[in-house]
C-alpha positions as CSV (number, residue, x, y, z in Angstrom):
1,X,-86.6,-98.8,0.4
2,X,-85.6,-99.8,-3.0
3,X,-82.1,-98.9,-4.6
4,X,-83.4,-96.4,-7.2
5,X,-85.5,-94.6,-4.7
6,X,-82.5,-94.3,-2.6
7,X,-80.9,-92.8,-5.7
8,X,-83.5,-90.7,-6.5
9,X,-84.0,-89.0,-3.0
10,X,-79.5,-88.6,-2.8
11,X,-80.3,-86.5,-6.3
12,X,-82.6,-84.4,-5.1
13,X,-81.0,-83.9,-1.6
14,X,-78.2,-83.1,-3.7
15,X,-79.7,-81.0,-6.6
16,X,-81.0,-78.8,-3.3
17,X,-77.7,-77.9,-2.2
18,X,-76.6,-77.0,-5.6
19,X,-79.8,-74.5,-5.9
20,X,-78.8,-72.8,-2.1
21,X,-75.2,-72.3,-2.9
22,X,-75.8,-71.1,-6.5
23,X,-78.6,-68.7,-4.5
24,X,-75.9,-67.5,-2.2
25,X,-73.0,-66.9,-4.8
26,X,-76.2,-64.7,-6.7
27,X,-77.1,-63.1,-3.7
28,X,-73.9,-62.0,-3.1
29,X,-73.8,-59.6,-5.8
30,X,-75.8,-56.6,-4.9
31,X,-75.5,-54.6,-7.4
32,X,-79.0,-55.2,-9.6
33,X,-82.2,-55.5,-8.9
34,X,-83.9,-59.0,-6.9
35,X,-86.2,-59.1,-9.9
36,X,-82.8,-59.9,-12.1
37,X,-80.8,-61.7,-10.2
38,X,-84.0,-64.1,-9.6
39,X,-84.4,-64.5,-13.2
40,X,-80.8,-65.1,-13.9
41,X,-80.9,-68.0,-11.1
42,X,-83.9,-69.6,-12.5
43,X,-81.8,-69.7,-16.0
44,X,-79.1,-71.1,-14.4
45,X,-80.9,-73.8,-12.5
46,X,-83.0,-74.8,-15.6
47,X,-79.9,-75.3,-17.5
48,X,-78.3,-77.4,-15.1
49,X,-75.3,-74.3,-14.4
50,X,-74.3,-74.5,-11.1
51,X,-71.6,-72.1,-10.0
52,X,-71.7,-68.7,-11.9
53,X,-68.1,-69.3,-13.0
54,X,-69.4,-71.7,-15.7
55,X,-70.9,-68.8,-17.1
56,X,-69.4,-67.7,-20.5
57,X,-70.4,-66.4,-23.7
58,X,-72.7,-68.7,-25.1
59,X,-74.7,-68.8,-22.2
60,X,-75.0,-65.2,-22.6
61,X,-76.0,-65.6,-25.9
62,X,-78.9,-68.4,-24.9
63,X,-80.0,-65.9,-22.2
64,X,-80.3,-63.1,-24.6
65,X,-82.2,-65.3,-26.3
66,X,-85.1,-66.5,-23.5
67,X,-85.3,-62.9,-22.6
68,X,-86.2,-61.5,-26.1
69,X,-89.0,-64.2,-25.8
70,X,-90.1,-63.8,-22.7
71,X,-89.2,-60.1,-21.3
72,X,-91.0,-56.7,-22.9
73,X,-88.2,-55.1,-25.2
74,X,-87.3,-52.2,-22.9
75,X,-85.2,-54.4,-20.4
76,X,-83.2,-57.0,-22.8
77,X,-80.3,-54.9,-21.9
78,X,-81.3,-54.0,-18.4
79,X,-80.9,-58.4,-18.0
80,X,-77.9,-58.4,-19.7
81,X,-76.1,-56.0,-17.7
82,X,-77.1,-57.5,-14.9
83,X,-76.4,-61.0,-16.1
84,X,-72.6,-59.2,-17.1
85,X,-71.9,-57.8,-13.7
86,X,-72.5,-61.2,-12.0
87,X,-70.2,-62.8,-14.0
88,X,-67.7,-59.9,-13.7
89,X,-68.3,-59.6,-9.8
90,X,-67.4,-63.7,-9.8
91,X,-64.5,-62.5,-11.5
92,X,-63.1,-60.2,-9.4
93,X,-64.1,-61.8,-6.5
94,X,-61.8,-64.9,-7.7
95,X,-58.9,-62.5,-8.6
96,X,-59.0,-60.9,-5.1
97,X,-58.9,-64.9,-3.2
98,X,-55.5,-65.2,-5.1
99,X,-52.7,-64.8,-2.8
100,X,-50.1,-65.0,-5.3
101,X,-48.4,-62.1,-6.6
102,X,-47.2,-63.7,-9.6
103,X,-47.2,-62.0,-13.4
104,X,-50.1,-64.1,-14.9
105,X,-50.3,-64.9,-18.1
106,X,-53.3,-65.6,-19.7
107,X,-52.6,-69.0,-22.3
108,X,-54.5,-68.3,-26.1
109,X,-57.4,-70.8,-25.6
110,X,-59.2,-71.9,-29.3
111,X,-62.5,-69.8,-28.1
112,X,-64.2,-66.7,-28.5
113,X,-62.8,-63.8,-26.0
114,X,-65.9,-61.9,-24.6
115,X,-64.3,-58.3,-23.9
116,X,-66.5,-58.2,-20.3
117,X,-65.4,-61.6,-19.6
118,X,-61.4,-61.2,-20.0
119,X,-59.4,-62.0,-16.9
120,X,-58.0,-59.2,-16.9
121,X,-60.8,-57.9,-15.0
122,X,-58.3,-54.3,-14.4
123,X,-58.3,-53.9,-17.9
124,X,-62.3,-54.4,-18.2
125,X,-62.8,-51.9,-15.7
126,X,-60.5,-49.3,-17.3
127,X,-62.9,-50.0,-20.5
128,X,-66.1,-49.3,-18.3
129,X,-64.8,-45.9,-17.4
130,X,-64.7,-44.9,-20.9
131,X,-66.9,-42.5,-21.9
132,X,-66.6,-43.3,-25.8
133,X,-67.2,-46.6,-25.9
134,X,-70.3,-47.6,-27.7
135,X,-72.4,-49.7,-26.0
């Protein structure tokens, strides 16, 4: 078998995994609906994302976008909630695997800070319990 076929088939091999461990890390949330999580997952494998921790921001933003196009405008924020608590339940579920007890400290970083997104996930939850917070 030639070279680039061998190359070819070790890509594809290889792009599979990525899909059935991005598939598991989704599925491990269970807080949303199938119907949200799929969609989420089929963003993130068209745009070459991989692990949900490489979610961020802008990605959020691109989302909103292909869901204003392509979903009725009754559940743009139903998706975006969703696609939120994913990222937030990556979040905590890293913060829970540290063993450390160390003060963190969180360096300034030349980027927009997402509120949802801070990793200070305590604080983000204190924030969801409040009832005068506009959405």
């Amino acid at each position: 078998m030639p070279a680039y076929l061998l190359e070819q088939k070790a890509l594809r091999e290889d792009t599979q995994e990525k899909r059935e461990r991005l598939k598991r890390e989704i599925e491990g949330y269970t807080g949303a609906g199938a119907v949200y999580r799929r969609r989420i997952r089929k963003f993130m494998e068209e745009h070459g994302i991989w692990r949900i921790e490489e979610l961020d921001y802008d990605w959020r933003k691109v989302f909103a976008e292909e869901i204003r196009r392509t979903v009725k405008t009754r559940y743009h924020s139903l998706y975006l909630k969703c696609f939120d608590h994913i990222k937030q339940y990556e979040m905590r579920k890293q913060v829970r695997l540290q063993v450390s007890r160390k003060i963190q400290r969180y360096p300034y970083e030349d980027r927009l800070l997402f509120l949802p997104y801070h990793p200070a996930q305590e604080l983000v939850e204190r924030m969801d319990a409040c009832p005068e917070r506009p959405e």
